[in-house]
C-alpha positions, 0 to 999 in steps of 0.5 A: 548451512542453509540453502540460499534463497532462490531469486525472485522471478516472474514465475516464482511470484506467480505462485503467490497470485490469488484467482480472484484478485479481490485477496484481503487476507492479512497472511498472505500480504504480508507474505508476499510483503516479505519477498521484498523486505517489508514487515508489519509495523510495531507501535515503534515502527509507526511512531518511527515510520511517520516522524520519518514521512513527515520530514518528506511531506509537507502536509499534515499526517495522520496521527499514531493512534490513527494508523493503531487503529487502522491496523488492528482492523487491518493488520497488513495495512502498515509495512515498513522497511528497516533493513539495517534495525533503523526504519527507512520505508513506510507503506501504508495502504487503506483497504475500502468498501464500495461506499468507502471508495465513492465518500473518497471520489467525492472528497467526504473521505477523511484520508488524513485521520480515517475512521476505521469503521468507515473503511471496511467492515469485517467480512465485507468485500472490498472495492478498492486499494487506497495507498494512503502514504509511501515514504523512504529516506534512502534509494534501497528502501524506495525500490523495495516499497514500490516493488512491494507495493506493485507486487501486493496490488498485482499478484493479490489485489488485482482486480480492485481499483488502485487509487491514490492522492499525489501529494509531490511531483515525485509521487506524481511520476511514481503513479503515473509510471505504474499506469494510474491517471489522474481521475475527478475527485479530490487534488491529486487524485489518481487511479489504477482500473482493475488489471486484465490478470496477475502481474500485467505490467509488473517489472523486477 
């Protein structure tokens, strides 16, 4: 019979931290992913993940093709929840270059259908972590998207800027309750300042 897991803690998450903060390898998101059940999508999962976002969202989503293509140059960008076989959790996340992120402040990045190529290139350090759509249809898969969320961005991405465009109040809130605040940009735009060290301010 296998042994059991051991529970999550501060100090057990702590040993996935990078030093650097600047971490862009797929690998070791999607592990830390999986401390809190999330996976990366299939071509199912992101067919099932949108039609699951646009019924939360009044706005216009990206397309599948799109959030393809995202993935296939950033394989850990789209993270769903499906604890039960169903998908009940969608996290996507944009990782972006310094120019990328300066188009975005400006209003010229198109967040709805993203050129990949405009985001980040191979090899080319990123500057920021934009979460581009965050959407669940039960309590159990909001928790684990937000915690996911915040441990991926405090454990490995800490010293990028967080940035991210409140599309409802509820997203609002969530934001501001992990510390980000509303910056010049476009509606809705919102901002996380690199942390001062792993896990600063990260709550089980």
């Amino acid at each position: 019979m296998p042994s059991p897991c051991p529970p999550l803690t501060l100090d057990l998450l702590l040993q996935s931290a990078d030093p650097g903060g600047r971490c862009s390898n797929p690998t070791a998101i999607l592990e830390v992913a999986a401390l809190f059940d999330l996976r990366q999508a299939s071509a199912t999962d992101i067919v099932d993940g949108l039609a699951l976002a646009s019924s939360r969202v009044d706005a216009p989503l990206a397309s599948a093709a799109t959030f393809t293509a995202v993935q296939a140059v950033a394989p850990a960008a789209i993270l769903v929840h499906r604890p039960h076989g169903k998908v009940t959790g969608l996290l996507a996340t944009l990782p972006l270059s310094a120019e990328a992120l300066a188009r975005l402040r400006a209003g010229a990045l198109d967040t709805r259908n993203p050129a990949p190529d405009e985001l980040l290139k191979p090899h080319q350090p990123a500057a920021a972590s934009y979460t581009w759509i965050v959407a669940a249809s039960s309590p159990t898969s909001a928790k684990a998207l937000v915690q996911g969320m915040a441990a991926i961005h405090s454990l490995l991405t800490w010293q990028l800027v967080a940035c991210a465009r409140a599309v409802t109040a509820d997203g609002a809130r969530v934001l501001t309750s992990f510390g980000f605040q509303p910056t010049a940009g476009p509606v809705g735009y919102m901002e996380l300042p690199p942390l001062d060290a792993p896990l600063q301010g990260f709550r089980l």
